[in-house]
VOGU-3710 file (C-alpha; in Angstrom, 3 decimals, decimal comma):
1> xxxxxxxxxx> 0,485/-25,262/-41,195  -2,207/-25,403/-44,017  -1,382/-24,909/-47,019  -1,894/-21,388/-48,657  -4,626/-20,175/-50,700  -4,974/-18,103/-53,831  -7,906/-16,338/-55,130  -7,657/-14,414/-58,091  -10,491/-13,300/-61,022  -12,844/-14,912/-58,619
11> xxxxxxxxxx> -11,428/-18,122/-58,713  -9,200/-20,508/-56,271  -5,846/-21,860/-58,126  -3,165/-23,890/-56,790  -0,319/-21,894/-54,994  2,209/-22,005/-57,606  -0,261/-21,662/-60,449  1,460/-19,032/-63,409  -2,109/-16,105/-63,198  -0,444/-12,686/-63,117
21> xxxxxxxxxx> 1,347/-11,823/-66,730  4,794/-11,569/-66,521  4,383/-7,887/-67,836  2,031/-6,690/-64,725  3,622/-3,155/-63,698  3,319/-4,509/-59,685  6,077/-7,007/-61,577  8,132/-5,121/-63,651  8,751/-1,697/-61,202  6,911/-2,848/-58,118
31> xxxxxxxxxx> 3,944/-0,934/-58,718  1,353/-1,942/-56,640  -0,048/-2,005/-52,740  -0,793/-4,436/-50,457  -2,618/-5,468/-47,171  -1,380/-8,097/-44,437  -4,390/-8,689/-42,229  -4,352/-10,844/-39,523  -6,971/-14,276/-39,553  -8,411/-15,203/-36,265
41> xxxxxxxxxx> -10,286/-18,144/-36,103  -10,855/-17,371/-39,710  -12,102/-13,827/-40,157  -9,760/-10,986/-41,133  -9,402/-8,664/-38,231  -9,718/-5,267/-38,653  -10,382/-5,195/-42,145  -12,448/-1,880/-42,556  -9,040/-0,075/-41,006  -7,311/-2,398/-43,667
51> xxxxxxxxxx> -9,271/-1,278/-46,821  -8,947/2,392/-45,626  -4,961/2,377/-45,610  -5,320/0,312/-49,036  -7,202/2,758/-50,482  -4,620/5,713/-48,961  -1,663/3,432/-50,365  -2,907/3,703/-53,853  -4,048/6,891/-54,043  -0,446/7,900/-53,080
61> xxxxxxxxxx> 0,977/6,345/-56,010  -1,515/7,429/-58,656  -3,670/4,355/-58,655  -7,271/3,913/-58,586  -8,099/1,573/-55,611  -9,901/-1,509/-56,004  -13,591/-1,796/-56,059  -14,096/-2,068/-52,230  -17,432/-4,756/-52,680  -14,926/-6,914/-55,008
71> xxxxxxxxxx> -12,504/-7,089/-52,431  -14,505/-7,979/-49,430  -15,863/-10,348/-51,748  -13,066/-11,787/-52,571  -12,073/-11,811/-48,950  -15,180/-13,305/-47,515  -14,524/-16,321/-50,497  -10,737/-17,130/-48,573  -12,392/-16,731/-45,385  -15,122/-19,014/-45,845
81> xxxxxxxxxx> -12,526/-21,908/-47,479  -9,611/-20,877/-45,196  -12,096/-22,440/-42,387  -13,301/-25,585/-44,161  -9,831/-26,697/-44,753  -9,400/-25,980/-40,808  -7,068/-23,250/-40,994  -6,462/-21,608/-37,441  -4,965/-18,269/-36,772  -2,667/-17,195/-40,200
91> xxxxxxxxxx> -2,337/-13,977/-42,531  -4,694/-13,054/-45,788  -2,590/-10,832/-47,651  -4,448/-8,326/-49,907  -2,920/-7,088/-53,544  -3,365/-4,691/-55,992  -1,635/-3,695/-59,163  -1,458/-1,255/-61,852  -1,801/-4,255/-64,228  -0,542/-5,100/-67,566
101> xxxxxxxxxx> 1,997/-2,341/-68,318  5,270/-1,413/-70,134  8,219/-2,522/-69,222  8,989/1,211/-68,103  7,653/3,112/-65,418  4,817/4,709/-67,690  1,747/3,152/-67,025  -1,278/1,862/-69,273  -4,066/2,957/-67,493  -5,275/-0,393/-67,644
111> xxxxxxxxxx> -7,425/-2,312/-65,533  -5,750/-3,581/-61,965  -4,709/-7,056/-60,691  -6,459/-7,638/-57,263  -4,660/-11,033/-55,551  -6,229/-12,544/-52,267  -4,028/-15,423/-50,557  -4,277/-16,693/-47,238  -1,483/-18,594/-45,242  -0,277/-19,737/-41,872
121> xxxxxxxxxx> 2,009/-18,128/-39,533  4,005/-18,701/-36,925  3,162/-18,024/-33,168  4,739/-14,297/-32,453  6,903/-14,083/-29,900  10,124/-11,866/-28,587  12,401/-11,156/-30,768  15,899/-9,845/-31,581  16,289/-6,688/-33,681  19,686/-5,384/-35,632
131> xxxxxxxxxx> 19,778/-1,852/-36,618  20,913/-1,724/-40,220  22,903/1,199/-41,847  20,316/2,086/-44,445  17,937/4,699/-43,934  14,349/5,581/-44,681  13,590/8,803/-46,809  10,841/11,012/-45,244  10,442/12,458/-48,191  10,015/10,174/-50,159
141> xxxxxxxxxx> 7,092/10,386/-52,468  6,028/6,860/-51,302  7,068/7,032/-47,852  4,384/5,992/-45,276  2,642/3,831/-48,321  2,494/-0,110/-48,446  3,465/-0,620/-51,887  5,184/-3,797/-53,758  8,365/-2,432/-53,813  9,968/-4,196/-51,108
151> xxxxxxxxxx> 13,034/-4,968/-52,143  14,876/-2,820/-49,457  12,691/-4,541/-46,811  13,844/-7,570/-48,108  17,638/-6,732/-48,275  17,498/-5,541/-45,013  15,738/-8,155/-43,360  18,499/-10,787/-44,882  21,360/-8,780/-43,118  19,575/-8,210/-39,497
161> xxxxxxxxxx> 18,800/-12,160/-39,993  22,671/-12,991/-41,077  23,291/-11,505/-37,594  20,811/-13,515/-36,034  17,849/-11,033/-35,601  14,439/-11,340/-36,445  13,586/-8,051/-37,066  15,549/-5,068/-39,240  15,227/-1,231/-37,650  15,833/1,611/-40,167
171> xxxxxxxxxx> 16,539/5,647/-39,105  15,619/8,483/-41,806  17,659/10,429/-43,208  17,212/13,077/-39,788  19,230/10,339/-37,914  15,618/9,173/-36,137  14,197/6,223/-35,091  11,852/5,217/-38,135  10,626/1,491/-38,217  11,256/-2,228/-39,137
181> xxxxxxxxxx> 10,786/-4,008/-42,556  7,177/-4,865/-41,431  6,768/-3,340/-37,719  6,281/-0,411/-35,724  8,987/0,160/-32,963  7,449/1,910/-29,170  9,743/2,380/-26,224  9,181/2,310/-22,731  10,139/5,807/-21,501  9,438/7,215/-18,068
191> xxxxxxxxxx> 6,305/4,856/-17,533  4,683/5,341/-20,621  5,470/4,463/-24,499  6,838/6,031/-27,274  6,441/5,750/-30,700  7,451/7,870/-34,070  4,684/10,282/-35,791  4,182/9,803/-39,320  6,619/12,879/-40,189  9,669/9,933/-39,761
201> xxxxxxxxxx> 8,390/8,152/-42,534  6,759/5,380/-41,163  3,812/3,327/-41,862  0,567/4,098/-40,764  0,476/0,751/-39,107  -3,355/-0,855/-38,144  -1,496/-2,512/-34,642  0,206/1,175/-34,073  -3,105/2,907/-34,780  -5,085/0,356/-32,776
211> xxxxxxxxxx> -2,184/0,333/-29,765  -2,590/4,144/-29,225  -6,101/3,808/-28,795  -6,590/0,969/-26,908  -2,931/2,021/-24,513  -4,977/5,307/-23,928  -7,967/3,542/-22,951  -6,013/1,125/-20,444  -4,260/4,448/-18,639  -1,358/3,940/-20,086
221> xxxxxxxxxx> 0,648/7,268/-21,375  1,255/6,670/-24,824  3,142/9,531/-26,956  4,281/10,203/-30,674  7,768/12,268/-30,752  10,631/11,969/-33,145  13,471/10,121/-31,380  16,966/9,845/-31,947  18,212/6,612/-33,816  20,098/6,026/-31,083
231> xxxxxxxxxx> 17,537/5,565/-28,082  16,581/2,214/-29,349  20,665/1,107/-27,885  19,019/3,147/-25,197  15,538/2,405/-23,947  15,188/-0,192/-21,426  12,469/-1,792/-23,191  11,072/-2,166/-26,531  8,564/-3,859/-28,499  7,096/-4,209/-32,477
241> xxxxxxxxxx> 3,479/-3,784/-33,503  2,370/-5,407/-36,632  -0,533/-7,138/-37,761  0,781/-10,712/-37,356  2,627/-9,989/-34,425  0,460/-7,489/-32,274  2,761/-6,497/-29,823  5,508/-8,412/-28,697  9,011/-7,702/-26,708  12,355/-7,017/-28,645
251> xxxxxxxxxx> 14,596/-8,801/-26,242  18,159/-7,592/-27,770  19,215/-5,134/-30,012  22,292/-5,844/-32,100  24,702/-6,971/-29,282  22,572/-5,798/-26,224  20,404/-7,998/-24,395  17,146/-6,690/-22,661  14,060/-8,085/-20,955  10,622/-7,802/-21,877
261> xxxxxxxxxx> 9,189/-4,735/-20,225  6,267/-4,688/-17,917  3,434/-2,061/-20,013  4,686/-4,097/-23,300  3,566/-7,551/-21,275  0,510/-5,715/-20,182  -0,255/-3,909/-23,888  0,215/-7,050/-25,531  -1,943/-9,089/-23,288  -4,663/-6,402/-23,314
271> xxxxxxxxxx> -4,377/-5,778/-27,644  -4,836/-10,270/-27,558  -8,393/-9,721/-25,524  -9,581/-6,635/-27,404  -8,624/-7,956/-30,790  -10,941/-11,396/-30,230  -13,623/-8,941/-29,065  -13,635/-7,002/-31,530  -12,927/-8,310/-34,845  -13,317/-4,709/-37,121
281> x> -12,222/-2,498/-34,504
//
């Protein structure tokens, strides 16, 4: 796996270079957003969709978004050294911060901290989910954003993983089906998929965006509807969406083993192709 890059103020620094000051607000109360885009052969797939949802993530939490020519600059600059150290297929991970701040939740008004770093990943493949007994709020006034406050992500991933799951699966506070730490959940009901809207407080995912397009496209009936919390114990099949995984089977959740359905080998299969087709879908 090659090692990770880091581009910030328009210049490469070692991994564990010290850059950001300690008092950045994205820091001290998690006030920031962020991007995970998917490298193939070296280019950033879907990036356009990425910048969008950057730019919809910061506007949510009072922040100006980052000049969009710096960022594809900065981008372009991982890219292009991401391939001559002969980096394959990995993540580039976009973010942006409030900046230097107090050490409250005021802000400065200061300029932002725009961070570019590029890494490998791992091959995606099935996976084992645990349903965890926290809950998304719907309501939330950053629910459906990718900010830097990820601590319940994080806390949540550790349990589901302490039970030997890859993957964490949060309800709202409606008893729904919401999402993972980092994924989109869609069921295979009755022949077609099914996903939650927006309204559960979920994110806006690129892969779930890009799935209900291209599943529509294939014939396959793909709908949104809230769903009890409870159909994922229920479903036959399952699968995640995310931008490093595409889409790929959940094979057992919490005690209960399933197989890989048939439209999630098919989806996934077909979202592979069309993503190395087209690169800014």
């Amino acid at each position: 796996m090659s090692e990770p890059l880091l581009f910030v103020d328009g210049q490469f620094h070692a991994p564990r270079t010290p850059l950001v000051s300690a008092l950045d607000h994205g820091m001290t109360v998690g006030d920031g957003v962020f991007e995970t885009c998917e490298l193939i052969e070296g280019r950033t797939f879907a990036l356009t969709r990425h910048l969008r949802r950057l730019e919809r993530s910061a506007f949510g939490l009072g922040l100006d978004a980052p000049d969009e020519s710096r960022v594809r600059d900065a981008v372009a600059a991982v890219e292009e050294r991401w391939l001559a150290q002969g980096g394959g297929t990995g993540r580039l991970r976009i973010t942006w911060t409030a900046g230097y701040g107090p050490m409250g939740s005021d802000r400065s008004g200061g300029e932002g901290t725009l961070i570019v770093a590029a890494g490998g990943v791992r091959p995606p493949g099935p996976v084992r989910v645990a349903v965890v007994p926290w809950v998304r709020n719907e309501r939330s006034p950053i629910a459906g954003l990718k900010t830097t406050s990820y601590a319940e992500n994080v806390v949540a991933l550790a349990l589901a993983k302490a039970q030997g799951a890859g993957e964490a699966i949060f309800g709202n506070t409606r008893g729904e089906l919401c999402e993972g730490t980092g994924t989109n959940v869609f069921l295979e009901v009755d022949g077609g998929f099914v996903t939650p809207p927006l309204s559960s407080g979920c994110l806006a995912g690129v892969t779930r965006a890009l799935v209900l397009e291209w599943a529509a496209d294939a014939g396959i009936e793909v709908r949104e509807e809230a769903l009890p919390l409870a159909s994922i114990h229920e479903a036959p099949y399952a699968a995640l969406t995310s931008s490093t995984r595409g889409m790929t089977p959940i094979v057992a959740v919490d005690d209960r083993e399933i197989e890989a359905g048939p439209l999630t080998l098919r989806m996934g299969e077909e979202f592979h192709r069309r993503s190395r087709e087209q690169l800014d879908p």
